[in-house]
TIRODREN-217872 format. One line per 4 residues: number of its first residue (from 1); their letters; for each residue x, y, z of C-alpha. Coordinates in Angstrom, 3 decimals, m for minus. Layout:
residues N
NUM = a = X Y Z | ... $
END
This chain:
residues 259
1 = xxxx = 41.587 m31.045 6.528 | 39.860 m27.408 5.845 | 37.116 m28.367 8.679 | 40.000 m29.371 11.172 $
5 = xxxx = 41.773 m26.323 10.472 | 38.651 m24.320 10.730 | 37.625 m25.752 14.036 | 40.146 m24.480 15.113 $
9 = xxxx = 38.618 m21.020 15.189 | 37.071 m20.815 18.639 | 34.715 m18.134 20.341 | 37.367 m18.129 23.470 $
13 = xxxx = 40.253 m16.845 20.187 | 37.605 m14.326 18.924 | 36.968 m12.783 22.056 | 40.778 m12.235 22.653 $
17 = xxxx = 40.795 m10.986 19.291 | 38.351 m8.350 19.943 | 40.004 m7.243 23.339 | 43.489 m7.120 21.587 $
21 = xxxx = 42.051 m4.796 19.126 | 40.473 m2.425 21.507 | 43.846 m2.123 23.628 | 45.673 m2.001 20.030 $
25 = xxxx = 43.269 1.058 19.080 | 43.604 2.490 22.791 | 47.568 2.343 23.203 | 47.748 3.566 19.303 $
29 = xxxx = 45.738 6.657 20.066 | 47.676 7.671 23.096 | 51.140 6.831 21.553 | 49.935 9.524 18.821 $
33 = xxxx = 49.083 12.330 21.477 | 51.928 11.540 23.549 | 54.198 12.192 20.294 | 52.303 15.383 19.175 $
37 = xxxx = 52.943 16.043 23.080 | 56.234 15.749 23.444 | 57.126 17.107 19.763 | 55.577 20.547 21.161 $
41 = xxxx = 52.959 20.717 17.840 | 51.620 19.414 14.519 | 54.353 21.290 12.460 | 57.304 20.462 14.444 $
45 = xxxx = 56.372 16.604 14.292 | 56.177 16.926 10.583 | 59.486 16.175 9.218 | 60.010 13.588 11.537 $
49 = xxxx = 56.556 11.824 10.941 | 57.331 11.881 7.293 | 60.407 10.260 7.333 | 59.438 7.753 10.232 $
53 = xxxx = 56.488 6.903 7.709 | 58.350 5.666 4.885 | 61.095 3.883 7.459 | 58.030 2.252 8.774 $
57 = xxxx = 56.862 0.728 5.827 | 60.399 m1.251 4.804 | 60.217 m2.316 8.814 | 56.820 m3.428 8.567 $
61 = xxxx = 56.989 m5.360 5.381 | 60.463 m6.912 6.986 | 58.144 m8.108 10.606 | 55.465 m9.005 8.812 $
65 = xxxx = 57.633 m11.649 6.277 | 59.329 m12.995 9.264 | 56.551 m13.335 10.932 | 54.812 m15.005 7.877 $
69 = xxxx = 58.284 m17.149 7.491 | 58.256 m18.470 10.940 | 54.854 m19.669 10.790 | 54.849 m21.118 7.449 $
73 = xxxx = 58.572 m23.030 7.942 | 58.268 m24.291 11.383 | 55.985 m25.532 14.383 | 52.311 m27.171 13.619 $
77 = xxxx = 48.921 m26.882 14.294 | 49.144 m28.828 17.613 | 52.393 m26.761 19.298 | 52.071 m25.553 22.397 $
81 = xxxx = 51.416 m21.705 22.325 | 51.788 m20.830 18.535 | 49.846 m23.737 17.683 | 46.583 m21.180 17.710 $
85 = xxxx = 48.231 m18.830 15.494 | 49.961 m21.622 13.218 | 46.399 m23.186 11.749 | 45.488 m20.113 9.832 $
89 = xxxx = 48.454 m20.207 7.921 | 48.067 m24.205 7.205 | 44.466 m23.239 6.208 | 45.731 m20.203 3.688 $
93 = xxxx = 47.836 m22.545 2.197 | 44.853 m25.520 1.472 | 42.397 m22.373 0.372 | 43.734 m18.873 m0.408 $
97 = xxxx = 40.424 m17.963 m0.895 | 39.189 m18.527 3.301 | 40.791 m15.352 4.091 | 38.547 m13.457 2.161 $
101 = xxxx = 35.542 m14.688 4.075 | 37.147 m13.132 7.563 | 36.354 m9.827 8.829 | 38.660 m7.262 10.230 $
105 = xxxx = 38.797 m8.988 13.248 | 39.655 m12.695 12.725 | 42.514 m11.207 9.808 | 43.761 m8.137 12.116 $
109 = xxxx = 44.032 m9.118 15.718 | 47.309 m12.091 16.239 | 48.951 m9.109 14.213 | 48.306 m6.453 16.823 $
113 = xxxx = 50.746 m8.997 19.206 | 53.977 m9.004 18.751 | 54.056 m4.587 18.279 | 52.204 m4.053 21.562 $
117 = xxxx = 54.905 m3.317 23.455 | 56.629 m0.997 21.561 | 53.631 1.344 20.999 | 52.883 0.962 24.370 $
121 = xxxx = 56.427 2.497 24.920 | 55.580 5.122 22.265 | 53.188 6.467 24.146 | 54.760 6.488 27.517 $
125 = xxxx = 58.269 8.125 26.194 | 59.900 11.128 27.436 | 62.955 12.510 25.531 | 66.031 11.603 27.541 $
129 = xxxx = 68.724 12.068 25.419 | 68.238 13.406 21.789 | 65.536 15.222 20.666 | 65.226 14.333 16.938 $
133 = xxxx = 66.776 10.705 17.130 | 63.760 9.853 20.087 | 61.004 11.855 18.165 | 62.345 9.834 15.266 $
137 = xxxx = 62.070 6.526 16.624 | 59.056 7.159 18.554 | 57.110 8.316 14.821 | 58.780 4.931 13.641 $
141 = xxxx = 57.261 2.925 16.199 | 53.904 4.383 15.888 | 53.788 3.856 12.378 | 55.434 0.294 12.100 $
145 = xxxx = 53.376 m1.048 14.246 | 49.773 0.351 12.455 | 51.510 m1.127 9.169 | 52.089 m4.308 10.546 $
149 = xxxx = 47.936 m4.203 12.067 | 47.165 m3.327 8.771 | 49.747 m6.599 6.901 | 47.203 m9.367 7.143 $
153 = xxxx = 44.688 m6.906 6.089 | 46.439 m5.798 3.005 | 46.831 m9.240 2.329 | 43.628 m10.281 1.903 $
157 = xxxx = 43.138 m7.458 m0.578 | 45.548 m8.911 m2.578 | 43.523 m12.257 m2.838 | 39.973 m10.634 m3.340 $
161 = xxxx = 38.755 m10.407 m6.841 | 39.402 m6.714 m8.915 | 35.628 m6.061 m8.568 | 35.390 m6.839 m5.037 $
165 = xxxx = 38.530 m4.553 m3.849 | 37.788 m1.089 m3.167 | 38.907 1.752 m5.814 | 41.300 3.404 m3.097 $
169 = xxxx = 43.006 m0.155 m2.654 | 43.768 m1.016 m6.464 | 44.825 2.402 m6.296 | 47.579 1.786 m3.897 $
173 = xxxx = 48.327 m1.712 m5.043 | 49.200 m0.366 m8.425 | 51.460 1.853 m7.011 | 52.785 m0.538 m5.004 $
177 = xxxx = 52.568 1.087 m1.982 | 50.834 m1.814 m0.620 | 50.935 m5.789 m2.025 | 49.758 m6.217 m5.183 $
181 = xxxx = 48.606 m9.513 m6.537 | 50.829 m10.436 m8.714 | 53.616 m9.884 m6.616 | 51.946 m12.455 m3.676 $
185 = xxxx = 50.825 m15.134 m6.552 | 54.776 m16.298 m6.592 | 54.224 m17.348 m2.752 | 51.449 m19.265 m3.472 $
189 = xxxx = 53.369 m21.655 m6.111 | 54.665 m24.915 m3.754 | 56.715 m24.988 m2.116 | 55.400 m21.927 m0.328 $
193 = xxxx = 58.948 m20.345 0.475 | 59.082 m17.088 m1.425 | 57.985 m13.052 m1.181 | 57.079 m14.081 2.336 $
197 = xxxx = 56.859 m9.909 3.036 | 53.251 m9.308 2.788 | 53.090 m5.127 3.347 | 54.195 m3.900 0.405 $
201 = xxxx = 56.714 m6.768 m0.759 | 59.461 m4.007 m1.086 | 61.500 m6.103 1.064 | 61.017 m9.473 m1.164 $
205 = xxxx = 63.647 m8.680 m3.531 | 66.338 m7.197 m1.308 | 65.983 m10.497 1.126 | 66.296 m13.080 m1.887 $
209 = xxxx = 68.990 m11.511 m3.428 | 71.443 m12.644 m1.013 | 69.204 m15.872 0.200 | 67.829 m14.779 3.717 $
213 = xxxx = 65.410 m17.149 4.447 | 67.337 m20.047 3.026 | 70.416 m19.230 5.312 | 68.278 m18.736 8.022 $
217 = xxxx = 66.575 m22.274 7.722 | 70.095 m24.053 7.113 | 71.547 m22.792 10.100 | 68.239 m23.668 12.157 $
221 = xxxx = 68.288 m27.256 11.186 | 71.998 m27.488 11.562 | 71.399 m26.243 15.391 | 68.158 m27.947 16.036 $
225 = xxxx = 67.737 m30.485 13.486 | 64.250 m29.752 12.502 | 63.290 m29.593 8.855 | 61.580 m26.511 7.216 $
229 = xxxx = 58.281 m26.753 5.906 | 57.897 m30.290 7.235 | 54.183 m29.587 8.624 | 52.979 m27.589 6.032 $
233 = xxxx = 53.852 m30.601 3.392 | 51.911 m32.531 5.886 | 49.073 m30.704 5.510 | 49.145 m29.968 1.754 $
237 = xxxx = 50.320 m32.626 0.263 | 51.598 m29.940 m2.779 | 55.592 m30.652 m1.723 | 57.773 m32.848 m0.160 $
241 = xxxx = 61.033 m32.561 1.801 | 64.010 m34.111 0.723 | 65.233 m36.004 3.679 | 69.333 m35.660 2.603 $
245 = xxxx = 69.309 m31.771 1.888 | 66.471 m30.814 3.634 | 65.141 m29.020 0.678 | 61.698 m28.701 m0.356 $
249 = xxxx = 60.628 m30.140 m3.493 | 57.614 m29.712 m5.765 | 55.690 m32.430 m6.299 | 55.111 m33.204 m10.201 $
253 = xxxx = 51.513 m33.148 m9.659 | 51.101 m29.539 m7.742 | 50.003 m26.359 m9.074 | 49.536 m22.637 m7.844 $
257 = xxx = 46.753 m22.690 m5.614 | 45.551 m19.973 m7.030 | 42.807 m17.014 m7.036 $
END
C-alpha cells in the first residue's frame, strides 16, 4: 500500500510544487512592502502587525485542522482533483515517519494553495474605508497565510526525533508556540479523528469542547450520505466504520502508529 501511495508522487506534482513556492515567496514579499507602503512606515505598522500576528496564529491553526479534517474524513486517493493531495495524508497515516524523509518542498507547497489569493489581495490593497480595521486585516492576511506555509512544516518537526529537531524548534514547541509532540501523538491513535489543528494545536481544545468536527461530519452524511473516514479505514485497516451510526470504531487489534 506504502509503494501505491508513494507512486503517487510524480515529477509533473513536484514541478508544480516548486512553481507554487516561488509565486508563494513572490506574492508574500510584495504583500509585505505593499503593507509597510500603505501603513506610511515600520513604526506605524507596528501595533497592528503585532496584534495581526497572534490573530494569525489561532486562524492558521483553525485552516490548517480543517484542511487536515477534510482530507483525512472524506474523498480518496483516486477523486478527481483532490485525489493528488488526498494520498499523502493516506500515506501519513500507514507511516508517520515518511514525512520526515520530504524536503521543504514536497511538505510545504499543496499548503501554499488554498491562501494564495488572499495574499495576493494583501499586496494589491488600498485603504478604502478604515484605516486601522484594513491595515489590520491586511497584517492578518499576511501572516495567516505564512503560518499556514509553514503548518505541514511544523508538523513534521513534531514527528522527527529530539536529536534530529533543531534547538530553536524544541524551543518553540515547548512553549507551545508551535505543535509539540505530545500534543499530535493523540491524532495518531485510530481512529485518526482528533487535534486535527496542526500549527500550534491551540485550537484543538476549544473545537472539541463543543464537538466541531463530529457535528460537522453528522450533518454531512445526513445531506450527502457519505460516511467519514470510510477511505482511510480502507487503507489502514487500524478502524472500522459502524455501518448504523456511522461512527468509527477501533479495531481491538490497532495501536498508535507511533514515532
Amino acid at each position: 500500500k506504502l509503494d501505491v501511495l508513494a507512486s503517487g508522487y510524480t515529477p509533473t506534482k513536484r514541478r508544480i510544487e516548486i512553481i507554487v513556492l516561488i509565486l508563494f515567496t513572490i506574492s508574500w514579499i510584495a504583500a509585505a512592502i505593499n503593507i509597510r507602503t500603505v501603513a506610511d512606515g515600520f513604526t506605524q505598522n507596528l501595533g497592528s502587525s503585532l496584534v495581526g500576528f497572534i490573530i494569525s496564529m489561532f486562524i492558521a491553526d483553525f485552516l490548517g485542522g480543517v484542511v487536515h479534517w477534510a482530507c483525512d474524513t472524506w474523498g480518496s486517493p483516486n477523486s478527481k482533483v483532490f485525489g493528488v493531495f488526498i494520498r499523502s495524508f493516506r500515506e501519513h497515516h500507514l507511516d508517520p515517519q515518511a514525512m520526515t524523509k520530504h524536503d521543504f518542498v514536497e511538505v510545504s507547497a499543496d499548503s501554499c494553495i488554498i491562501p494564495m489569493p488572499f495574499l495576493v489581495l494583501a499586496a494589491i490593497w488600498r485603504i478604502q474605508f478604515s484605516f486601522q480595521i484594513e491595515l489590520l486585516l491586511m497584517n492578518v492576511a499576511l501572516w495567516t497565510t505564512f503560518f499556514v506555509m509553514m503548518t505541514n512544516q511544523v508538523h513534521k518537526w513534531a514527528h522527527l526525533s529530539t536529536n534530529k529537531r533543531p534547538l530553536v524548534v524544541r524551543i518553540l514547541q515547548s512553549m507551545r508556540l508551535i505543535l509539540h509532540p505530545q500534543v499530535h501523538n493523540k491524532h495518531h491513535r485510530p481512529p485518526f479523528d482528533k487535534n486535527y489543528c496542526i500549527f500550534n494545536g491551540w485550537m484543538n481544545p476549544i473545537l472539541a469542547s463543543f464537538g466541531f468536527w463530529r457535528k460537522v461530519e453528522r450533518s454531512i452524511t445526513k445531506l450527502c450520505g457519505v460516511l467519514p473516514r470510510a477511505d482511510d479505514a480502507d487503507w489502514t485497516g487500524r478502524f472500522e466504520i459502524d455501518p448504523v451510526t456511522g461512527e468509527s470504531v477501533k479495531r481491538k487489534s490497532a495501536r498508535p502508529t507511533g514515532y
